[in-house]
C-alpha positions in Angstrom: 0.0 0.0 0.0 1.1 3.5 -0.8 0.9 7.1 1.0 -0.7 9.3 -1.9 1.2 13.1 -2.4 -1.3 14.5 -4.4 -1.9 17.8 -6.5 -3.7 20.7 -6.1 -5.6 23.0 -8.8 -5.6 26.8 -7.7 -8.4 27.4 -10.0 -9.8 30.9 -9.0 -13.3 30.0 -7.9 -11.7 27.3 -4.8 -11.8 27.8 -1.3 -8.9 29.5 0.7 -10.2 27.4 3.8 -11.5 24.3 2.7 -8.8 22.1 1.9 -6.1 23.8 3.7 -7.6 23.1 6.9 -8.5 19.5 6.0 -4.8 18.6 5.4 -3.5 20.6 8.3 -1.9 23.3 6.5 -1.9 27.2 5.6 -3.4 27.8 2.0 -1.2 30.6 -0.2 -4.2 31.3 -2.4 -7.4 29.4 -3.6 -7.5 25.5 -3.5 -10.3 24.3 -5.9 -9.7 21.0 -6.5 -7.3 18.2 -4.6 -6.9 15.1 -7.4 -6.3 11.9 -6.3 -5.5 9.2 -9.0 -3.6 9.0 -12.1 -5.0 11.6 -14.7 -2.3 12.4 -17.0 -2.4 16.2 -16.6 -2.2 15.6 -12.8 -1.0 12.2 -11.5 -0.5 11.2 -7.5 2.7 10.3 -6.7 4.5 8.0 -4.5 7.5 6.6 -2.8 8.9 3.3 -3.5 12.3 2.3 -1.8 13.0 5.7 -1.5 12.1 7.0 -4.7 9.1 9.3 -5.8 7.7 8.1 -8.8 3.7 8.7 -10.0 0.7 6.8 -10.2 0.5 6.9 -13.3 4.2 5.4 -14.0 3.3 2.4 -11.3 0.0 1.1 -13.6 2.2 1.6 -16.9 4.6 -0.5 -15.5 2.3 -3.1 -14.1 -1.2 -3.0 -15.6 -2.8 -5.9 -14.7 -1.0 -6.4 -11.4 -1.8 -2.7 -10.0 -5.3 -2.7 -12.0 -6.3 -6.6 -11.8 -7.1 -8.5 -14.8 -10.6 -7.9 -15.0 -10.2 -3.9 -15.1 -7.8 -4.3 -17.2 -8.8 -6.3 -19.4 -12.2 -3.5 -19.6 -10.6 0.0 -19.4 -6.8 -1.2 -21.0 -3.7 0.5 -19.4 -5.4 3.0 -16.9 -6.9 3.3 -14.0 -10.6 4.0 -14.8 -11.9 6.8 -12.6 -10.4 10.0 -10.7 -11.4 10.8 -7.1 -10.8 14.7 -5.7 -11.8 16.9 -2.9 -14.0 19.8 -4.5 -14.1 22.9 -2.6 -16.3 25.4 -4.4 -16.0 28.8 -2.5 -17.8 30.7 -6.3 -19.8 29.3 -8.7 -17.7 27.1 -11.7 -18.0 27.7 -14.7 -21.8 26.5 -16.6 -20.5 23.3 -18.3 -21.5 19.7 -19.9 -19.7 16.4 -20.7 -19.9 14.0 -23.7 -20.9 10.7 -23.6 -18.8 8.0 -24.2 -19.9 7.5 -28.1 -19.6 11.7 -28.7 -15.9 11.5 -26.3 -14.7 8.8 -29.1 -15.6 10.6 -31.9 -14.7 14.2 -31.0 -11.2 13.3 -29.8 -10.4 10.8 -33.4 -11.7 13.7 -35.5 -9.5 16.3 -33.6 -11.8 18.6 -32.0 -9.9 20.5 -29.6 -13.1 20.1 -27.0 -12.7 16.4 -26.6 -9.0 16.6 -25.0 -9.0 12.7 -24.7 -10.8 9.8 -25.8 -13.3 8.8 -22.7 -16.7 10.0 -21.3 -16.8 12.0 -18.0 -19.9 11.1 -15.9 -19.3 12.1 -11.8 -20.8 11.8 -8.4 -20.6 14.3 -5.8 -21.0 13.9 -2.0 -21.7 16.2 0.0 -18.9 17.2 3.2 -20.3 20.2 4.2 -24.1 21.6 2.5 -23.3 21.6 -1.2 -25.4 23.8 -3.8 -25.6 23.2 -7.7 -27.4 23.8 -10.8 -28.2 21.0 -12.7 -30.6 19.8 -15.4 -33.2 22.0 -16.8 -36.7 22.9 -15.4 -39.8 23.0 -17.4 -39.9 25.1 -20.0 -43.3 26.8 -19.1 -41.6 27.4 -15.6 -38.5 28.9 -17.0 -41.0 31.2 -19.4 -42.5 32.6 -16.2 -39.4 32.9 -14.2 -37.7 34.8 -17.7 -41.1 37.0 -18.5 -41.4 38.1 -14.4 -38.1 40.0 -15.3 -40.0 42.6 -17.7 -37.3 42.8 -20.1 -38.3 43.5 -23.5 -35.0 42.4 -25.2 -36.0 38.7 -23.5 -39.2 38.2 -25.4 -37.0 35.8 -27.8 -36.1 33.6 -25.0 -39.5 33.9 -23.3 -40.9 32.8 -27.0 -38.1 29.8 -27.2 -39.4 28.4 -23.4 -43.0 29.0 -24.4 -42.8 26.7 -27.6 -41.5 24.4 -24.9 -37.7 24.8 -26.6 -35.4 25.1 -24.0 -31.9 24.9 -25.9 -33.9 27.5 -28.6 -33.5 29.8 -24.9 -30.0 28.6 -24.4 -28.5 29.3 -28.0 -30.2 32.9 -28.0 -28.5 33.6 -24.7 -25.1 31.8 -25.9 -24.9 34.1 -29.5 -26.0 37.2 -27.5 -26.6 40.2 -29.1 -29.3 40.1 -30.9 -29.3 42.0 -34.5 -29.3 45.3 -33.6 -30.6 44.9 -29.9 -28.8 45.4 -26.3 -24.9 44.3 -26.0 -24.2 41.8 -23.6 -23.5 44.7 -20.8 -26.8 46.1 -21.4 -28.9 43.0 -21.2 -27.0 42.0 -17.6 -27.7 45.2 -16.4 -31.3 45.4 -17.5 -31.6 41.9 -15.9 -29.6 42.5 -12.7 -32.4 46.0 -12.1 -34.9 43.9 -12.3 -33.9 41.0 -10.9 -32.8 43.0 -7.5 -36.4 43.6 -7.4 -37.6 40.5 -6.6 -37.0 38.6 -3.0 -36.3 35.4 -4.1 -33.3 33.0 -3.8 -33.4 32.5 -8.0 -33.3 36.1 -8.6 -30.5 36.7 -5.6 -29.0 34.4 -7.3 -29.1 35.8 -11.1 -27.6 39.1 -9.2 -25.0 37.2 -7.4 -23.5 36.1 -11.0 -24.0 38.9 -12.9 -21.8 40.7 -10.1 -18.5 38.3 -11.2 -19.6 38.0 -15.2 -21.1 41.2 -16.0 -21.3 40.7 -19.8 -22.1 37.4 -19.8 -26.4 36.6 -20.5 -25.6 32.8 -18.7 -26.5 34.3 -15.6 -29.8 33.7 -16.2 -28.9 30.0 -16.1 -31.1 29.8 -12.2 -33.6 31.0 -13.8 -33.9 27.7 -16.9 -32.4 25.4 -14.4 -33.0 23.3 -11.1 -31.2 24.3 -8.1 -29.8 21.0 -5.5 -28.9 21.5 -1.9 -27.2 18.4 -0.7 -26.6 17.8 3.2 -23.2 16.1 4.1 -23.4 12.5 3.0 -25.9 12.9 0.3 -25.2 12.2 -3.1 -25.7 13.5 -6.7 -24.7 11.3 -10.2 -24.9 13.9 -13.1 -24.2 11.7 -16.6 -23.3 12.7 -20.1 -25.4 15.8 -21.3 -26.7 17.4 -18.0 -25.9 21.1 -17.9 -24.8 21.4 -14.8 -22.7 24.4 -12.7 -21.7 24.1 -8.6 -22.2 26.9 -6.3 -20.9 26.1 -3.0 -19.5 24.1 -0.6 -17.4 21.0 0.0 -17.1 17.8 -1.3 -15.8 14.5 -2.5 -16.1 14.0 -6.2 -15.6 11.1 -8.5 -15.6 10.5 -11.7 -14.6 8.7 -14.9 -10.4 9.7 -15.8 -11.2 12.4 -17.9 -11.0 16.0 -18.4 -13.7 16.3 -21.3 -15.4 20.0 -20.5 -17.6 22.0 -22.9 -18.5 25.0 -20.9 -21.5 27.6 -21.5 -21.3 30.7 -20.0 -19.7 32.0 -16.4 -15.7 31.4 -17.8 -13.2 33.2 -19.6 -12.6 30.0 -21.6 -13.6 28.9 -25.2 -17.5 28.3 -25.5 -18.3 26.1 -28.5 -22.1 27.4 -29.0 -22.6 24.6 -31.8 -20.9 21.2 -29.9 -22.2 22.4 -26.5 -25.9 22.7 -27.6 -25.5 19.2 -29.9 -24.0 17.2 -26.7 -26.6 18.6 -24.4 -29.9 16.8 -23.5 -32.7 19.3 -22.0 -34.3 16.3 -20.6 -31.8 14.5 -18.5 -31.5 15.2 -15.0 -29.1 14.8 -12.1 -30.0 11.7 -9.9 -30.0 11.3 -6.3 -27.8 8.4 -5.3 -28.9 6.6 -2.0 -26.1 4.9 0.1 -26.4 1.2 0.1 -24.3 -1.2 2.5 -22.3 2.4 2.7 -21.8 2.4 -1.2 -23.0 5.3 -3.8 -23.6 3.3 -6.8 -23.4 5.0 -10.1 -24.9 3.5 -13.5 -21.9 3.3 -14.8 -18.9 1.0 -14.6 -15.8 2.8 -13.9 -16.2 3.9 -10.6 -18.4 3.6 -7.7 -17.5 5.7 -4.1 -17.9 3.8 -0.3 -18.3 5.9 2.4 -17.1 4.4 6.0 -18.3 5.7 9.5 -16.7 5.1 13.0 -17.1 1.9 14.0 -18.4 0.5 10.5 -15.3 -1.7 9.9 -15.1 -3.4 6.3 -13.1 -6.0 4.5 -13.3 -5.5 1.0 -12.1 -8.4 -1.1 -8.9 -8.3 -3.4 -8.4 -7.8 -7.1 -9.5 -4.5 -7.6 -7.1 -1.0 -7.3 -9.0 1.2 -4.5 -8.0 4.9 -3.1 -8.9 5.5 0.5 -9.4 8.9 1.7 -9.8 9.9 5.4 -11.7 13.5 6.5 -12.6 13.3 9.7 -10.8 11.4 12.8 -8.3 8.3 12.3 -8.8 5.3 9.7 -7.1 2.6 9.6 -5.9 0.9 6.3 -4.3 -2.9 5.7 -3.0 -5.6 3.6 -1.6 -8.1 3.6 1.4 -6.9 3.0 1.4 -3.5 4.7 -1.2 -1.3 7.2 -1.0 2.8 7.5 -3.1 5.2 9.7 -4.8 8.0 7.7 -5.8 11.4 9.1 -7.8 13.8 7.6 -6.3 14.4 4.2 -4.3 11.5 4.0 -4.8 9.2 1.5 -3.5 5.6 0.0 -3.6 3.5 -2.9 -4.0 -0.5 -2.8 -3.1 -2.6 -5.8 -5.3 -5.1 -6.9 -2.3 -7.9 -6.1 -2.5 -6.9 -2.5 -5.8 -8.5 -1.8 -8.2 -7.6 0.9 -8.4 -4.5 2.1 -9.5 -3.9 6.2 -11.0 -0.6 7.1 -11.8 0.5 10.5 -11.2 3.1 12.9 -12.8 5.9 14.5 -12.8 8.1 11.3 -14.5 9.0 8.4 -13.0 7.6 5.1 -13.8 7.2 1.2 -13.0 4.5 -0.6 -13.5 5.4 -4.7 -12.6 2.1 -7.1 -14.2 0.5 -9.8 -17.8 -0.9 -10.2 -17.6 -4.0 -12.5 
């Protein structure tokens, strides 16, 4: 078994707090994302007879004895999914993944989007309460919502949602401005007037946004979409083509090993009006994933995520490559060949040649690996 050193992502909208304090440790700017696996833009490492070397490296050199035969054998040379700590201190940015078909495609013709070959569906559980937008409402409720505003240049999206067209509304917010109508300034300032008007958490939030993206018509996005507040230890699976953007909070995240993005509004970065709108499905939605036996259990195979309590000792059986992560108290870790202590932060990596793995202890822990 292996102590994980693992990287952090100082992405502006992370937390100063969050993870700094979780590993013990003062925070030189803001921490947005803590990766624990063996992504190629941002592999663990480890230290093996006194040398640092990276996850990554150790399945290369080993597939089927760090992955197991039967991962291997399904995902190749790699280790199928990504675990991180996700600690969202301002909204991301308004964003979808492909599915695994569109992932394929996109990366063998080129297309700068689709930055590797594999689908990126995730699970997020909740550390601390955790917001997001995800999935689209009704259209007729969106209509409402849009038309309570009073601004004229929003009849065209009002029409879209009315004709029961939601990514109609999307695209004529995306290629904002309209021939000859407001700029992009204009129209967030019309929309943040009126919106300051009305006492509602939707509208609060519409102003909230268009105080860090003035120019940007996506902050309408609470007002199309549905808004999920998840207590510590509940769960949320969000697959291919959900529109999705997280508000706030703290979490563990997991996820397929990929970094396939194609973002819609609140970022700096390159928006692809056409790809985003023909990857994204107005009528999927997030789903709520129940624990059970202390397991989140996504509909998908490359990952699933165990959550252990105090006093909830497991033995998981051998063959499979699993990354433990401990946030609250003392968890303890073994092998056969090997036992370590984690503390909040800490985390380790168990080959799928070192059999069982024994978790107990008076802390919390995660366990992500895969779900064949």
């Amino acid at each position: 078994m292996d102590l994980l050193i693992n990287p952090i992502k100082d992405y502006p909208w992370g937390s100063r707090t969050a993870i700094a304090e979780l590993t013990g440790r003062p925070a030189s700017g803001p921490e947005a994302e803590l990766w624990m696996g063996a992504h190629p833009a941002a592999s663990s490492r480890l230290v093996r007879d006194g040398v640092e070397t990276t996850l990554a490296d150790v399945v290369a050199a080993d597939p089927v004895g760090t992955l197991g035969e039967a991962v291997a054998g399904r995902f190749g040379e790699r280790l199928p999914y990504l675990m991180k700590l996700i600690a969202v201190d301002a909204p991301l940015s308004l964003q979808v993944h492909p599915d695994a078909g569109q992932a394929t495609d996109g990366h063998a013709r080129g297309d700068a989007n689709y930055t590797d070959p594999w689908h990126k569906p995730e699970l997020v559980c909740a550390l601390t309460p955790f917001t997001g937008l995800a999935g689209f409402r009704p259209p007729e409720q969106s209509a409402m919502l849009v038309e309570r505003l009073h601004v004229d240049a929003l009849r065209p999206v009002v029409a879209a949602l009315r004709d029961g067209d939601v990514l109609g509304a999307l695209r004529v917010l995306l290629e904002w401005p309209q021939s000859g109508g407001a700029s992009r300034r204009e129209l967030v300032e019309a929309v943040v007037w009126a919106a300051s008007a009305v006492h509602t958490p939707d509208y609060a939030l519409v102003v909230r946004l268009a105080r860090r993206y003035p120019e940007d018509p996506a902050v309408l996005a609470p007002l199309l979409m549905r808004r999920h507040t998840l207590a510590p230890g509940e769960a949320l699976f969000l697959g291919a083509g959900v529109l999705h953007c997280y508000l706030d909070g703290f979490a563990v995240e997991i996820m397929a090993c990929s970094d396939n993005v194609l973002r819609a509004g609140l970022t700096g970065k390159h928006i692809d009006v056409e790809e985003l709108l023909r990857i994204t499905d107005a009528d999927k939605q997030p789903v709520a994933v129940e624990p059970v036996g202390g397991a989140y259990v996504p509909p998908v195979p490359e990952f699933l995520l165990r959550r252990i309590v105090p006093g909830a000792a497991e033995t998981l059986p051998g063959g499979l490559p699993r990354i433990v992560l401990c946030t609250e108290g003392v968890v303890n870790v073994g092998t056969a060949g090997s036992e370590v202590k984690l503390r909040p932060g800490d985390s380790a990596f168990a080959a799928a040649s070192e059999g069982s793995v024994e978790l107990g202890g008076d802390g919390v822990a995660f366990c992500a690996e895969p779900h064949l």
